[in-house]
C-alpha positions as CSV (number, residue, x, y, z in Angstrom):
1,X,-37.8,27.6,-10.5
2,X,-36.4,24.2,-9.9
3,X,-33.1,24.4,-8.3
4,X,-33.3,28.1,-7.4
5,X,-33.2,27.1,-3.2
6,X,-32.3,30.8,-2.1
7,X,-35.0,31.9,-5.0
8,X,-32.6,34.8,-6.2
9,X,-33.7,33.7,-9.6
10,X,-30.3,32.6,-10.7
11,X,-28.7,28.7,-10.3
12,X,-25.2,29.2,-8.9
13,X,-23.0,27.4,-6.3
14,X,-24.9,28.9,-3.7
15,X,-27.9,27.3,-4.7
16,X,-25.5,23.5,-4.4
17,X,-24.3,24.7,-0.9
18,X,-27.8,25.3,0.2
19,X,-29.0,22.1,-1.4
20,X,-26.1,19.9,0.3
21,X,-26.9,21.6,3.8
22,X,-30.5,20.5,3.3
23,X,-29.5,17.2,2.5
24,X,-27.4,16.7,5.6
25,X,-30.5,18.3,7.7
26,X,-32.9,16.0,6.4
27,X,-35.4,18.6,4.8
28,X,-37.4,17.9,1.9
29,X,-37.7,21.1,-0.6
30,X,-39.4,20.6,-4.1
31,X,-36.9,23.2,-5.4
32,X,-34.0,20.9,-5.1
33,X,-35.9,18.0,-6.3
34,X,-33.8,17.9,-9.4
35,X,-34.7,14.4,-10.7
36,X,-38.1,14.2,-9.1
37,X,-37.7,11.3,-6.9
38,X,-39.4,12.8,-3.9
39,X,-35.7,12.6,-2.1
40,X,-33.4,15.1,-1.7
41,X,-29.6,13.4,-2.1
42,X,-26.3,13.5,-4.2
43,X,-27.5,12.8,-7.2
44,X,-29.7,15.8,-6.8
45,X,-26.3,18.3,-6.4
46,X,-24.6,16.6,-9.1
47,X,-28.0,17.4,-11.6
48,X,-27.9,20.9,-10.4
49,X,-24.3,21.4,-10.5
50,X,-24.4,19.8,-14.2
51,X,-26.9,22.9,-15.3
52,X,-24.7,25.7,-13.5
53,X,-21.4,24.5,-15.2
54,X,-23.0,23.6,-18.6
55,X,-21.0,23.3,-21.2
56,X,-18.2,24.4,-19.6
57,X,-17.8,21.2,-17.7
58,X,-15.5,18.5,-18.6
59,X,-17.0,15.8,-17.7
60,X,-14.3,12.9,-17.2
61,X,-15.1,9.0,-18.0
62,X,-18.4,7.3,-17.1
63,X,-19.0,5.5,-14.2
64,X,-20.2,2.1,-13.6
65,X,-18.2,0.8,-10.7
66,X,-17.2,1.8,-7.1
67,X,-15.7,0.1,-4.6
68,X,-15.2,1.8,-1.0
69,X,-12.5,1.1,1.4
70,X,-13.3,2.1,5.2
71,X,-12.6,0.5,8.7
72,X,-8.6,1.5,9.6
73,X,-9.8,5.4,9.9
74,X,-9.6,6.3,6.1
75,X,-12.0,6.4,3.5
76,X,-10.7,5.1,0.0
77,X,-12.4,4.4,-3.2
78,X,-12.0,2.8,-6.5
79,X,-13.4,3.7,-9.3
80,X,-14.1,3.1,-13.4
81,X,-14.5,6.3,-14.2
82,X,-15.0,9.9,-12.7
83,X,-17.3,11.0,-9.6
84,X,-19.3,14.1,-9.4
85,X,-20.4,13.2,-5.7
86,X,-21.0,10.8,-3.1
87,X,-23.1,10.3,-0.1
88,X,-22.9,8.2,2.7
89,X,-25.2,7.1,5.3
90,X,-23.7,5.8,8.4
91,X,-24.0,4.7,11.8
92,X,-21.1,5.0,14.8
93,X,-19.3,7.5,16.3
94,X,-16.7,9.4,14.6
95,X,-14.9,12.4,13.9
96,X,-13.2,13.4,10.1
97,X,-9.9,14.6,10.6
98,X,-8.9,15.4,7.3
99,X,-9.7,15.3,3.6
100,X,-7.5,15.0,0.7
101,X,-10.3,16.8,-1.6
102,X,-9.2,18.8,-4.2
103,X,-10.4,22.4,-5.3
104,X,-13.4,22.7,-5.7
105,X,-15.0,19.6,-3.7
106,X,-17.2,19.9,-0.9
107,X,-17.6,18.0,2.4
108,X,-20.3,18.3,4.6
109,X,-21.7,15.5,7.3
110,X,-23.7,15.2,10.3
111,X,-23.6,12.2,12.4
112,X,-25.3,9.7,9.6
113,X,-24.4,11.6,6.6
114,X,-21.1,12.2,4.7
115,X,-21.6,14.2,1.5
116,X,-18.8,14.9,-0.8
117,X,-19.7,16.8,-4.1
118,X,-17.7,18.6,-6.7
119,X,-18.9,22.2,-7.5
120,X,-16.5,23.5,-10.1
121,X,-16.8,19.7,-12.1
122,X,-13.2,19.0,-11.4
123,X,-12.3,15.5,-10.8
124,X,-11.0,13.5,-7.5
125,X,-7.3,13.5,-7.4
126,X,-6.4,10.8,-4.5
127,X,-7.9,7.5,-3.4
128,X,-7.9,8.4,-0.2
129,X,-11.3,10.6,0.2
130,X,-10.8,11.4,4.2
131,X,-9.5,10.1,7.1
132,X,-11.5,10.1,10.6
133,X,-10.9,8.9,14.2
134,X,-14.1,6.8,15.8
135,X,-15.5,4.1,14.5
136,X,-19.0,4.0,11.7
137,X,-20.2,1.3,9.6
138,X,-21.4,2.1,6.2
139,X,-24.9,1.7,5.8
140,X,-25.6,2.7,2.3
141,X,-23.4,4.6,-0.4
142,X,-25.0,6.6,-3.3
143,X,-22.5,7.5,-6.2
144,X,-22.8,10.5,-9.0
145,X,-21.1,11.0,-12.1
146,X,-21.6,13.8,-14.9
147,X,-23.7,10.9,-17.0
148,X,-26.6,10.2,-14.6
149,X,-25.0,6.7,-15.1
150,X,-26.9,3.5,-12.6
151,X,-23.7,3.2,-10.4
152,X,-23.1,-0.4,-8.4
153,X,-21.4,0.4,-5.5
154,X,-19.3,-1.6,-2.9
155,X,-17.8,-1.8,0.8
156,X,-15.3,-3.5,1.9
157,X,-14.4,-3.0,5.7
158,X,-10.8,-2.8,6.4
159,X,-8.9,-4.5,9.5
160,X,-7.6,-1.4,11.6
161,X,-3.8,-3.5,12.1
162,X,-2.2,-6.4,11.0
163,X,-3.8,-10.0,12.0
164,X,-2.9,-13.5,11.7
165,X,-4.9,-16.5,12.5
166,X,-4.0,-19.7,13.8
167,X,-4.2,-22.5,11.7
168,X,-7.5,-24.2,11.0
169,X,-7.9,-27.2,11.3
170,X,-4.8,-28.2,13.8
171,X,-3.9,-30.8,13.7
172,X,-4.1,-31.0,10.3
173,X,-3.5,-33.6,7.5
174,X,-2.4,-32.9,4.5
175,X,-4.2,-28.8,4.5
176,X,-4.5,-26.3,6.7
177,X,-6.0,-22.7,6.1
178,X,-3.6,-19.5,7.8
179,X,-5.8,-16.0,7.3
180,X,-4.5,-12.8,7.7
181,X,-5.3,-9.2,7.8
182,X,-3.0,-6.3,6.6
183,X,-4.5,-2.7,6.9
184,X,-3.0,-0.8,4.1
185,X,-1.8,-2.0,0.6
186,X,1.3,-4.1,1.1
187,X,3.9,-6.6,0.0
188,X,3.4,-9.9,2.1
189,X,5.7,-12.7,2.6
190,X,4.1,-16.0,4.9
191,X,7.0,-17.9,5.8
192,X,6.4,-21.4,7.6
């Protein structure tokens, strides 16, 4: 039946593992189809997973909003409520390093796929998702919570190390513009 992928008859986390390799190889399997959109991606796991943990899930806070932070070789997030996955498709050359996951999350990628999913329904415990060395650019980001919620989700490409700008216009009379670039979260004083 649907969502069975190793057709043992039963729906268990091997059935998620199977379904997240597929995604990540690009194969198409009716099975794993969950929500019949004729595309195999995260929202798919997350449906699945959803049926497996039942009622023993606790599902968190609905999610409407997500904002993703990449660019100085980390992967960050913001978020409304609670994720059950997401899936990115990107282009570049890179390498994850490390992943501050919790228990019970899964990563898996290929070159133009990152998936993250949660298999046990716990909830992400850090803003930072991974960290990678390379470079990618985000192409499109597809975002899961427990409530099949429509999620809008935004990129915003970090500077990889501090920057400042010259002045524009100079000369200038009587305003000038100075930009700046800071790559991590931090107290800044401009002094002129």
């Amino acid at each position: 039946g649907l969502g069975d992928l190793n057709q043992d008859g039963i729906l268990n986390i091997l059935d998620i593992v199977l379904l997240g390799n597929m995604i990540i190889s690009n194969e198409y399997n009716a099975l794993g189809d969950m929500n019949s959109d004729d595309v195999l991606n995260v929202l798919d796991i997350v449906l699945l997973a959803n049926i497996i943990l039942g009622n023993d899930l606790a599902r968190g806070d609905a999610t409407t909003e997500v904002t993703v932070y990449y660019g100085n070789e980390k992967i960050q997030y913001t978020a409304d409520g609670n994720l059950a996955g997401i899936q990115f498709e990107v282009i570049g050359d890179y390498t994850i390093t490390d992943n501050s996951l919790p228990d019970g999350w899964e990563i898996v990628y290929n070159e133009s796929i990152i998936l993250l999913y949660s298999i046990n329904g716990s909830s992400l415990t850090d803003k930072t998702l991974f960290e990678y060395t390379g470079d990618f650019q985000i192409e499109s980001v597809i975002a899961a919570d427990w409530f099949e919620s429509s999620i809008n989700v935004g990129t915003v490409l970090m500077p990889k190390k501090f920057n400042l700008s010259a002045a524009y216009p100079n000369p200038f009379n009587p305003t000038t513009t100075l930009s700046f670039a800071i790559p991590v979260d931090a107290a800044v004083s401009l002094s002129i």
